[in-house]
N, C-alpha and C positions, 0 to 999 in steps of 0.2 A: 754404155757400160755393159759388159757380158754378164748374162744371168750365171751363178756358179749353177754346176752342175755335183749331187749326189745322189751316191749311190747307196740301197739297204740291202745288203745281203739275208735279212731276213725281214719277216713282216715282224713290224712294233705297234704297240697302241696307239690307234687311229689318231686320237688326239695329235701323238708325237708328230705323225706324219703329215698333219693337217698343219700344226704349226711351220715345218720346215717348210710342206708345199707354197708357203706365204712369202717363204723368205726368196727359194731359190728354185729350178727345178730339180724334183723327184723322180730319181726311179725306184722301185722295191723289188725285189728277186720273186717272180707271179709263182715259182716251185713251192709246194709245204717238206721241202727238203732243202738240207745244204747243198751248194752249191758242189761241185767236182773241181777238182783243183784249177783243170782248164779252163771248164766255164768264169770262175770268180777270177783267175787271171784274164780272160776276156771281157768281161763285165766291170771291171774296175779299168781298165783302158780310159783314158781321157779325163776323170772326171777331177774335178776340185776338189771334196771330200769323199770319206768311203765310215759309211757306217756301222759294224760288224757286230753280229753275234760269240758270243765263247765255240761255239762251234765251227769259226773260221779260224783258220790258221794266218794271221798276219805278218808276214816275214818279208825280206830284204825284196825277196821273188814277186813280190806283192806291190808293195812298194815301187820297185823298177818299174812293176806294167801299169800301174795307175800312171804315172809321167811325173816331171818335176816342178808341172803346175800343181797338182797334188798336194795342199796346204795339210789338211788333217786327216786321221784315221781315228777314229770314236770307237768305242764297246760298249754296247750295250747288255752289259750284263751286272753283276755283284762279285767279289772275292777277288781272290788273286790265286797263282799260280807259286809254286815252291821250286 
């Protein structure tokens, strides 16, 4: 069986990622900045899920380059948007 592969557009608490690390493999975005529109459309290429901060913008364009193995897209954040 394939390990899923995700991806963290931003660093989260250790814990979080210690858990996931258990489940599947991890990657975490190694910048202490968002990503450029490029790069996160690069970095999210292939993976099974994609973990994002509010400071990423996740849209159709996003979506398309991650693939249509690409089961979910998580936020890690609070609130909503108007």
């Amino acid at each position: 069986m394939k390990e899923s592969s995700v991806y963290i557009t931003r660093r989260i608490p250790d814990k979080a990622i210690n858990y996931l690390k258990e489940q599947c493999r991890v990657e975490v975005n190694p910048e202490k900045r968002a990503h450029t529109r490029a790069e996160l459309l690069e970095r999210v290429r292939g993976r099974d899920a994609v973990l994002s901060t509010m400071q990423d913008t996740i849209d159709a364009e996003v979506m398309d380059a991650a693939g249509k193995q690409c089961r979910i897209f998580a936020n890690f954040a609070v609130g909503y948007n108007m």
